[in-house]
C-alpha positions in Angstrom: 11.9 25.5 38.6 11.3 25.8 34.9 7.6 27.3 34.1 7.0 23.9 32.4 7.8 21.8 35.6 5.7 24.8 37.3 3.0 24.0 35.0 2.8 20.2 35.0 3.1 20.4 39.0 0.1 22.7 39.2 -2.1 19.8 37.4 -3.4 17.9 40.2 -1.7 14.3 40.8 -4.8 12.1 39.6 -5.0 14.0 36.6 -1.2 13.9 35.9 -1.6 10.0 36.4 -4.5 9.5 34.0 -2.3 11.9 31.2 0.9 9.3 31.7 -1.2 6.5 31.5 -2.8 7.7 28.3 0.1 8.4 27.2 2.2 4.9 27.9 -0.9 3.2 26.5 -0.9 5.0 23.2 2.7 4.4 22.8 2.0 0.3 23.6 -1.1 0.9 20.8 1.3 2.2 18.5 3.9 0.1 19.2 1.4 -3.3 18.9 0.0 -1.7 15.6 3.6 -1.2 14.3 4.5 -4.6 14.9 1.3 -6.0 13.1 1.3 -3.7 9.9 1.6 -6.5 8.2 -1.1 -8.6 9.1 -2.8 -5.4 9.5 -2.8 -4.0 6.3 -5.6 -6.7 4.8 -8.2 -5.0 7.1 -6.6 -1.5 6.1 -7.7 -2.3 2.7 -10.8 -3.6 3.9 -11.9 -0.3 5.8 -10.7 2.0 3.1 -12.8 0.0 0.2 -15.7 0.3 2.7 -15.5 4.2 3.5 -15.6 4.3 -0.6 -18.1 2.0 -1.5 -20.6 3.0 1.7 -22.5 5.7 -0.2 -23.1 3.6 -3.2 -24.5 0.9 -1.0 -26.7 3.4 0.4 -27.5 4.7 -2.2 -28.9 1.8 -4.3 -30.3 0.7 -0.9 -32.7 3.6 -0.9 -33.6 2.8 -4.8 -34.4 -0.1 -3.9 -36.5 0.7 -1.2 -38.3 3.0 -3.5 -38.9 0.7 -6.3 -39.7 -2.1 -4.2 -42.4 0.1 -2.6 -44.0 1.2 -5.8 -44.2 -1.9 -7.0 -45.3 -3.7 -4.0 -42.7 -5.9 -3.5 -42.1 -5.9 0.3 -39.5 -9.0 0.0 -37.0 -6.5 -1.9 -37.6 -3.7 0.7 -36.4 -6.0 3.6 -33.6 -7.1 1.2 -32.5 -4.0 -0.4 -29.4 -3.2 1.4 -28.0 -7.0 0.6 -29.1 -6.6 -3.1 -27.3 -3.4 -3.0 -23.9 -4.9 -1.8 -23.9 -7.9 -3.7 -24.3 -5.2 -6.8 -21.6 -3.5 -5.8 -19.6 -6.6 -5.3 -20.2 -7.7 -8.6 -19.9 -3.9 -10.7 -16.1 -4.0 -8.2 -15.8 -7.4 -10.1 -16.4 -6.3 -13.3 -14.1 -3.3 -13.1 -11.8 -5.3 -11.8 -11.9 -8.0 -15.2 -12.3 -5.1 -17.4 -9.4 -3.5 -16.4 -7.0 -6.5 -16.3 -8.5 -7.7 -19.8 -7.4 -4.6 -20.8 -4.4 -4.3 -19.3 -2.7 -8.0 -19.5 -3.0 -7.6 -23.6 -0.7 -4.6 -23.9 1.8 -6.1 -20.9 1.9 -9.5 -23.4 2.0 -7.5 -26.5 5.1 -5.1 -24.8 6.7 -8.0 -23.5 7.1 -10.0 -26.6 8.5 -6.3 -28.3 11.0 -6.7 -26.0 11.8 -10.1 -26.4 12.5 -9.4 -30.4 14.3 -6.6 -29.5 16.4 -8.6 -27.1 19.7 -8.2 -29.2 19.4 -4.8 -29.6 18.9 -3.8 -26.3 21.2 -6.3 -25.1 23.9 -4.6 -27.1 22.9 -1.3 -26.4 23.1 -2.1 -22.2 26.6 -3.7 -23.0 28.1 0.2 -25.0 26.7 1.9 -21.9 28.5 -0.3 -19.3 31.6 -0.3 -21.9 31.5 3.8 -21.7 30.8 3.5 -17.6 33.8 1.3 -16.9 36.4 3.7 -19.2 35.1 6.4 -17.2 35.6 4.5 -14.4 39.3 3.9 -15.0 39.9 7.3 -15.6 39.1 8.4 -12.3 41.9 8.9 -9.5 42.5 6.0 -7.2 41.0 7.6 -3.9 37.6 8.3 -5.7 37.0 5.1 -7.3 37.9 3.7 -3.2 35.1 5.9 -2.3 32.7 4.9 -5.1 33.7 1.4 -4.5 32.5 2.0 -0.9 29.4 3.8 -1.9 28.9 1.1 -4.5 28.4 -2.2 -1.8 26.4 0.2 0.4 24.2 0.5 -2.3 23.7 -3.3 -3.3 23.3 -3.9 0.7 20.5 -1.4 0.4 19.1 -2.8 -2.3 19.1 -6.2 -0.7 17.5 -4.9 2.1 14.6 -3.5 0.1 13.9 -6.2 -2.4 13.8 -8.6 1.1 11.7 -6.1 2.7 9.3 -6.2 -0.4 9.1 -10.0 -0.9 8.4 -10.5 3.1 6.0 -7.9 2.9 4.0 -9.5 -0.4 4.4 -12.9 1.4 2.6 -11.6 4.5 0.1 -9.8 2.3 -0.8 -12.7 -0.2 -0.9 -15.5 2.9 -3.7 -13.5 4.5 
């Protein structure tokens, strides 16, 4: 015997059940998570935005605290960890606006550039497809087979993902 069936035969056989059970139920886990990524990944999101906004709560929970005790204001010590979430709720908000108010003018701005430019560009895709398909017809028969080949693969590919994507927004956005 091999010293790894040596080894795995000296653990004794309650133990060795335990590990395979552990082990089949990990791979079920994994397999059930896998399978729900997508209805999963909301409360990813979720988690993650809570491990980075946790300190901030607590922290504005303990100026709260401090103010409200100064001041005398018991009310705002028993409320202070609320206050401080539904501040951090609306600051995420306002970063949130401030960046898409910021962002949404240039997109506009860029895409009516583009527009204008539309007959430019437009005849600036059409020389580089013109130069691609005479170098295309230069090439030997066998290689432009193959790149013909490599060519559908691609766009099946490319199907693939762009389904992939739009399934996986779909899932995301209906959640």
């Amino acid at each position: 015997m091999s010293s790894l069936t040596e080894r795995w035969f000296s653990i004794p056989q309650g133990k060795r059940k335990r590990l395979l059970l552990f082990l089949g139920l990990l791979i079920l886990m994994v397999m059930i998570m896998w399978s729900a990524q997508a209805a999963l990944l909301p409360f990813g999101f979720g988690l993650f935005m809570a491990y980075l906004l946790t300190p901030l709560v607590d922290w504005l929970g303990t100026r709260f605290y401090t103010w409200g005790r100064r001041r005398g204001l018991h009310w705002l010590r028993t409320i202070r960890r609320s206050l401080a979430i539904i501040l951090v709720y609306l600051l995420a908000l306002a970063i949130l606006v401030g960046f898409i108010s910021l962002i949404v003018p240039v997109i506009v701005d860029q895409a009516e550039n583009l527009w204008l430019a539309r007959d430019v560009v437009s005849e600036q895709i059409g020389k580089w497809v013109d130069e691609i398909v005479a170098q295309y017809r230069l090439l030997p028969p066998h290689v432009r087979q193959q790149a013909e080949e490599q060519l559908g693969r691609l766009g099946e590919y490319a199907v693939t993902i762009i389904e992939q994507t739009l399934t996986g927004t779909a899932d995301v956005i209906s959640y």
